[in-house]
VOROTI-468016 format. One record per residue: residue in one letter; residue number from 1; x, y, z of N, C-alpha, C in turn. Coordinates in steps of 0.2 Angstrom, whole numbers. Layout:
<vexpas>
[vexpa "A", NUM, [X, Y, Z], [X, Y, Z], [X, Y, Z]] ...
</vexpas>
This chain:
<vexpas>
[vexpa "X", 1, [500, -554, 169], [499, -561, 168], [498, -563, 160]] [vexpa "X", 2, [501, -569, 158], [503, -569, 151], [496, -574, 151]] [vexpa "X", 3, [491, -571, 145], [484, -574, 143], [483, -574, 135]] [vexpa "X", 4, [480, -577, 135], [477, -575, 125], [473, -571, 125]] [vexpa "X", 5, [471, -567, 121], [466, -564, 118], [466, -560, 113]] [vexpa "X", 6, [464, -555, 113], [465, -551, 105], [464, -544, 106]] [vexpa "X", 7, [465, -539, 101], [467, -533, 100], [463, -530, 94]] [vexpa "X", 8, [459, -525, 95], [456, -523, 89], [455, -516, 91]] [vexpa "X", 9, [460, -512, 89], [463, -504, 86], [456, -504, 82]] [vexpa "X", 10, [454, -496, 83], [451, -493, 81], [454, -487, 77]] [vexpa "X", 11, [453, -485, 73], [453, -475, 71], [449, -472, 69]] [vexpa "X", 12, [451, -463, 70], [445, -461, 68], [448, -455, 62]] [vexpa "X", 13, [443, -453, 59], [446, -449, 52], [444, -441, 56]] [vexpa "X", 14, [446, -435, 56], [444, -430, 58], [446, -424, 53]] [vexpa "X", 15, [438, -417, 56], [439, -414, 48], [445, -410, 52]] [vexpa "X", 16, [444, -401, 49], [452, -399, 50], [451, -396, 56]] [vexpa "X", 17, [445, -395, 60], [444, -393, 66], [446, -399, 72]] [vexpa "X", 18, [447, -404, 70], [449, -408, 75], [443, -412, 78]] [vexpa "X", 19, [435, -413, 73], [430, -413, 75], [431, -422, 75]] [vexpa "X", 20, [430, -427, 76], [429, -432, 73], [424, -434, 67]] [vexpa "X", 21, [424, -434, 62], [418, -437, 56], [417, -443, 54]] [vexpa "X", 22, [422, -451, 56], [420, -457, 55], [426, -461, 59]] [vexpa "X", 23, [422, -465, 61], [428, -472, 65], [426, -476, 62]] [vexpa "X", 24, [433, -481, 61], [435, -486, 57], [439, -493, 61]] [vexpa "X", 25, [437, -499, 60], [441, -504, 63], [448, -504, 60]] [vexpa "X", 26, [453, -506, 64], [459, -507, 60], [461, -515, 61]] [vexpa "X", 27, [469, -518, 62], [469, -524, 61], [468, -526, 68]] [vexpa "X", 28, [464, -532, 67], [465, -534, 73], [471, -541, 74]] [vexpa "X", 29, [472, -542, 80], [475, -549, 82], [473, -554, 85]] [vexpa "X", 30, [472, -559, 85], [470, -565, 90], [476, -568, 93]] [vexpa "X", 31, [476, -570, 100], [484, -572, 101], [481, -576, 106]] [vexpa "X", 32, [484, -582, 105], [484, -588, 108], [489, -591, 112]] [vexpa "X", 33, [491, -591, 116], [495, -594, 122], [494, -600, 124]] [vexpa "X", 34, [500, -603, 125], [500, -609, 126], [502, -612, 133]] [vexpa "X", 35, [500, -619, 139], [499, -620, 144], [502, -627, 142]] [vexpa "X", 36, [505, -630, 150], [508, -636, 150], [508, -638, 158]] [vexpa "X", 37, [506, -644, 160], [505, -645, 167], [503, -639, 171]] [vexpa "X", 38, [496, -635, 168], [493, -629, 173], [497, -625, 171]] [vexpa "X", 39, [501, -623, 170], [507, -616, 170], [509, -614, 163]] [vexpa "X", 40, [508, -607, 161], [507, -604, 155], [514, -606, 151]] [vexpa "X", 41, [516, -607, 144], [522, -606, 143], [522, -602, 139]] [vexpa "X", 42, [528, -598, 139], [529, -591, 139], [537, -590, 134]] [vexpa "X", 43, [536, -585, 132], [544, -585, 127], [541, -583, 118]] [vexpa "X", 44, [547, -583, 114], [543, -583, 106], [543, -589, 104]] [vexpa "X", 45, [545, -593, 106], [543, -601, 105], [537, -606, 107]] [vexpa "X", 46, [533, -601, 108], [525, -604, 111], [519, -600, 112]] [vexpa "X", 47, [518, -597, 104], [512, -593, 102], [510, -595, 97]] [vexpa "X", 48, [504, -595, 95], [498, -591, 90], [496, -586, 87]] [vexpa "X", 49, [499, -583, 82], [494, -576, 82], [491, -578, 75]] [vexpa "X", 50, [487, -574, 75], [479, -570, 69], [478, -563, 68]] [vexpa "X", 51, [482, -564, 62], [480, -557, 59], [475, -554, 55]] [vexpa "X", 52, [470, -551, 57], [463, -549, 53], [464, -540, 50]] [vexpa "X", 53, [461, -542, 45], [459, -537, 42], [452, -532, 41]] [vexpa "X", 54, [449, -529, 43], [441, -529, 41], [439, -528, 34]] [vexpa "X", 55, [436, -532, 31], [434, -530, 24], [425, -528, 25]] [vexpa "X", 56, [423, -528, 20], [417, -527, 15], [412, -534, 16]] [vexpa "X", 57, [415, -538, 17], [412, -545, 17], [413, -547, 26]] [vexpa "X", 58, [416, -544, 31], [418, -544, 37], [427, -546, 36]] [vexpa "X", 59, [430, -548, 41], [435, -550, 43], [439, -553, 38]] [vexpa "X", 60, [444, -552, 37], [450, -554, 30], [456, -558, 35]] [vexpa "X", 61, [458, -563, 35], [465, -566, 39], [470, -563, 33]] [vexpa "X", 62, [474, -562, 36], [480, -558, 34], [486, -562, 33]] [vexpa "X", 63, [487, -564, 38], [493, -566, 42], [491, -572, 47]] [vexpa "X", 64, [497, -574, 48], [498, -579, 54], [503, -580, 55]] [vexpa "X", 65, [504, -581, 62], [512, -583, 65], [512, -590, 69]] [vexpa "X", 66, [513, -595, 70], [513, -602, 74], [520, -604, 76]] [vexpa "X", 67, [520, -604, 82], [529, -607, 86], [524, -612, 92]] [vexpa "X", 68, [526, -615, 89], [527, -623, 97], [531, -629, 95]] [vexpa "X", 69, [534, -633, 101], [537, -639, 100], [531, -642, 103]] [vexpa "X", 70, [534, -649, 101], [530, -655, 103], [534, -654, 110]] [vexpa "X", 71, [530, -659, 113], [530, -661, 119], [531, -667, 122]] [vexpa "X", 72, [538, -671, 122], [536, -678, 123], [533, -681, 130]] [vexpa "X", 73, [536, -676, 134], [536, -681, 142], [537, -674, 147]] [vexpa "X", 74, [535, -673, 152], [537, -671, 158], [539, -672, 164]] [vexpa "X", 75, [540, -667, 167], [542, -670, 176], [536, -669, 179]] [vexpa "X", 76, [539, -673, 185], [533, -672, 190], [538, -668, 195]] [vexpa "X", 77, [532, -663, 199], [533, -661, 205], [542, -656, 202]] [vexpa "X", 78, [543, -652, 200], [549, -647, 198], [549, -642, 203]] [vexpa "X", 79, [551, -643, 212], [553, -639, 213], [557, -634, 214]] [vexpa "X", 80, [556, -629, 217], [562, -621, 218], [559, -618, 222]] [vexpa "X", 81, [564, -613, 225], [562, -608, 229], [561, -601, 223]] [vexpa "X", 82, [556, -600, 225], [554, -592, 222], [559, -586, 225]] [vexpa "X", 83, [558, -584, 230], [562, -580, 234], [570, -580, 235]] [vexpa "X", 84, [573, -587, 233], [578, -588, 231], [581, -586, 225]] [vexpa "X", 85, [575, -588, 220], [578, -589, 212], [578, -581, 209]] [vexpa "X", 86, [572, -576, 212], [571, -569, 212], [580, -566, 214]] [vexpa "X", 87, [580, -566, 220], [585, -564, 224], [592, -565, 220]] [vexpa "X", 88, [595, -570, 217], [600, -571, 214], [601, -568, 206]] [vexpa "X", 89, [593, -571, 203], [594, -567, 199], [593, -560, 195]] [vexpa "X", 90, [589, -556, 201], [587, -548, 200], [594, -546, 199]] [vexpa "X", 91, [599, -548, 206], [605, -544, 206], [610, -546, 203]] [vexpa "X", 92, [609, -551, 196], [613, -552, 192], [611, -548, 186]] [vexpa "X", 93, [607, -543, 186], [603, -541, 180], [606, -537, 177]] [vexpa "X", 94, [610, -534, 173], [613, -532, 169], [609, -524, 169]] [vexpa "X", 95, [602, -526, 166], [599, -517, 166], [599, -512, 173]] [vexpa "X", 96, [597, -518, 178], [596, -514, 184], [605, -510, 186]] [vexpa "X", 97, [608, -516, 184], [616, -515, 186], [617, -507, 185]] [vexpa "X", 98, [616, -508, 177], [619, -502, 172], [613, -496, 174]] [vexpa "X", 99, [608, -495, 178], [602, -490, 180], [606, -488, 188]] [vexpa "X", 100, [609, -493, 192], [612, -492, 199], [611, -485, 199]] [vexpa "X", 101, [613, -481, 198], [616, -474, 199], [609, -471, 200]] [vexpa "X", 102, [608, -472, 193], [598, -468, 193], [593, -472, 197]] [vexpa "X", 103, [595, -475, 198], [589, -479, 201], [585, -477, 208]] [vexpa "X", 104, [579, -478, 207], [576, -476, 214], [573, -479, 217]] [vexpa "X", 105, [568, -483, 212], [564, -489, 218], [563, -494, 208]] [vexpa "X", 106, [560, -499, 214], [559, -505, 209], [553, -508, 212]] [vexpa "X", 107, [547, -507, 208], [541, -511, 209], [537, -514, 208]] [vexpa "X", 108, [537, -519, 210], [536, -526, 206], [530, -531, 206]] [vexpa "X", 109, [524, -528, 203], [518, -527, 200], [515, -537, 200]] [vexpa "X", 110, [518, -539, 194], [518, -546, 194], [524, -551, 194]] [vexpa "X", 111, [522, -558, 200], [527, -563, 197], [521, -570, 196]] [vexpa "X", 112, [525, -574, 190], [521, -579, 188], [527, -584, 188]] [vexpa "X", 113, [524, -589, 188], [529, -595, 185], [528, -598, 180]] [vexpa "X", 114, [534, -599, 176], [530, -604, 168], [535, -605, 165]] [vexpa "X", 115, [534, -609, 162], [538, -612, 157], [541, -607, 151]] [vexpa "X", 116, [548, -608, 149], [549, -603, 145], [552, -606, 137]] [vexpa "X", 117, [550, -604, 132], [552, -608, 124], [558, -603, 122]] [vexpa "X", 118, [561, -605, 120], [565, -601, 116], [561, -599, 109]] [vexpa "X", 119, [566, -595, 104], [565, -593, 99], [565, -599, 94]] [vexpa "X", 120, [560, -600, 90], [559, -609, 87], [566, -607, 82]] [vexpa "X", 121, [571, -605, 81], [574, -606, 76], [581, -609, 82]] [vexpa "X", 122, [579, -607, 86], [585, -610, 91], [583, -618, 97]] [vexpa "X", 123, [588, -621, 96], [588, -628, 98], [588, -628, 106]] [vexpa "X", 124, [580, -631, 106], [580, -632, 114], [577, -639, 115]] [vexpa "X", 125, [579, -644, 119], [576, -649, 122], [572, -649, 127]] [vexpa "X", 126, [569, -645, 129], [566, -644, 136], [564, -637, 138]] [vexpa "X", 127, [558, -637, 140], [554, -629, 142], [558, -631, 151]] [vexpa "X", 128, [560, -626, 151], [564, -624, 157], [559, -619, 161]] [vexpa "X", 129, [558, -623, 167], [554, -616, 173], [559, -610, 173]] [vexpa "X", 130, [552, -604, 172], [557, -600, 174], [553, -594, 177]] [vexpa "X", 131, [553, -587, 180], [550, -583, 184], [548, -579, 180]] [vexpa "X", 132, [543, -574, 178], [541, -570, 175], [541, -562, 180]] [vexpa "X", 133, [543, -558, 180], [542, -556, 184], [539, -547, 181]] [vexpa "X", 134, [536, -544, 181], [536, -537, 177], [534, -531, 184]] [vexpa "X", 135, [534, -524, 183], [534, -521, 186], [535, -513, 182]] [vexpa "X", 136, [537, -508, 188], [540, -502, 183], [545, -499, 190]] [vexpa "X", 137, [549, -498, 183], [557, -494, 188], [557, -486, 188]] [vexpa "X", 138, [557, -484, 195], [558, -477, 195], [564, -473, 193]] [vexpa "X", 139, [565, -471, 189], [573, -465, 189], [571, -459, 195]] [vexpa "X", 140, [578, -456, 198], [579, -453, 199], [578, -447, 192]] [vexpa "X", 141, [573, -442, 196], [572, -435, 192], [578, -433, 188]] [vexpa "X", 142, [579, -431, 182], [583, -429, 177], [579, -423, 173]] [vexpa "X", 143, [583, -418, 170], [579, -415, 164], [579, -419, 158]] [vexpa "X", 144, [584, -424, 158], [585, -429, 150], [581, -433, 151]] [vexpa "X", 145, [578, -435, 156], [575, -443, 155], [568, -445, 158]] [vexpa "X", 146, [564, -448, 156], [559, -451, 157], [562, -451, 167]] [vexpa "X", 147, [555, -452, 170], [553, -451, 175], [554, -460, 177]] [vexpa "X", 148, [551, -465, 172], [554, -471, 173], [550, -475, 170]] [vexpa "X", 149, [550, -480, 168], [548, -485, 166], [545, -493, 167]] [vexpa "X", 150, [540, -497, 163], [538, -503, 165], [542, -509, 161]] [vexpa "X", 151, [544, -513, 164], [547, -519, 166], [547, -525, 165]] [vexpa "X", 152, [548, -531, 160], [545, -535, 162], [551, -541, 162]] [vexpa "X", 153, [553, -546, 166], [559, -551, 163], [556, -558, 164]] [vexpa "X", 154, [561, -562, 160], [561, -570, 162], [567, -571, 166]] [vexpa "X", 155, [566, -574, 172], [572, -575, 174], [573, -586, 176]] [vexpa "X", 156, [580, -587, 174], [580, -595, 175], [578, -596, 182]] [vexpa "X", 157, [572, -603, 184], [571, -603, 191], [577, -608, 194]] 
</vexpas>
């Protein structure tokens, strides 16, 4: 599920035994996400972030990132079949296509609906519904290869 919150890395300094001797904050981040008509929107075109630093005096902002459009109007009522819009487009998917061979199972952990931004340097008129769908892909056993991996897509609803 796509939420805000924040991230705050820790390290620790160790002597040559591998002992630990002192732990230190590192940077953290605060991430903010954005909602519209109850449903998350989701994409690099509709975040927040907060980049901190720890000082001597407490917390140091570092950095910041902001992407949102305005909003002028919505629709009512946008419906779709989920099961439908899954179905067409998992087996359009170019990655699972090109995995076909290694492929063993596909398991699909979460599906969400939300609105999706584009990247703000590209022109969109409209947050388009779309499916979130994430999980992890098993490969077929290989000496070369990872055992399989996790997953996450936007697919058009």
């Amino acid at each position: 599920m796509l939420k805000s919150g924040a991230s705050a890395p820790e390290f620790a300094l160790q002597d040559e035994d591998g002992e630990e001797v002192s732990r230190h904050p590192g940077e953290a981040t605060a991430m903010y996400l954005y909602r519209l008509d109850g449903l998350p929107v989701a994409g690099p075109g509709a975040k927040t972030y907060t980049f901190l630093q720890p000082g001597t005096e407490g917390p140091c902002v570092v950095g910041f990132y902001h992407s949102w459009r305005d909003v002028r109007e919505t629709l009512d009522d946008v419906k779709f079949d989920v099961e439908e819009a899954l179905a067409r487009e998992m087996t359009r998917d170019r990655q699972f296509r090109f995995l076909d061979e290694k492929l063993l199972q596909i398991q699909v952990t979460e599906v969400e609906i939300v609105y999706f931004s584009l990247s703000p340097h590209r022109a969109q008129e409209f947050l388009f519904p779309a499916i979130r769908v994430a999980g992890t892909i098993e490969l077929a056993q290989s000496d070369s290869e990872e055992p399989g991996f996790d997953f996450a897509r936007f697919y058009h609803a």
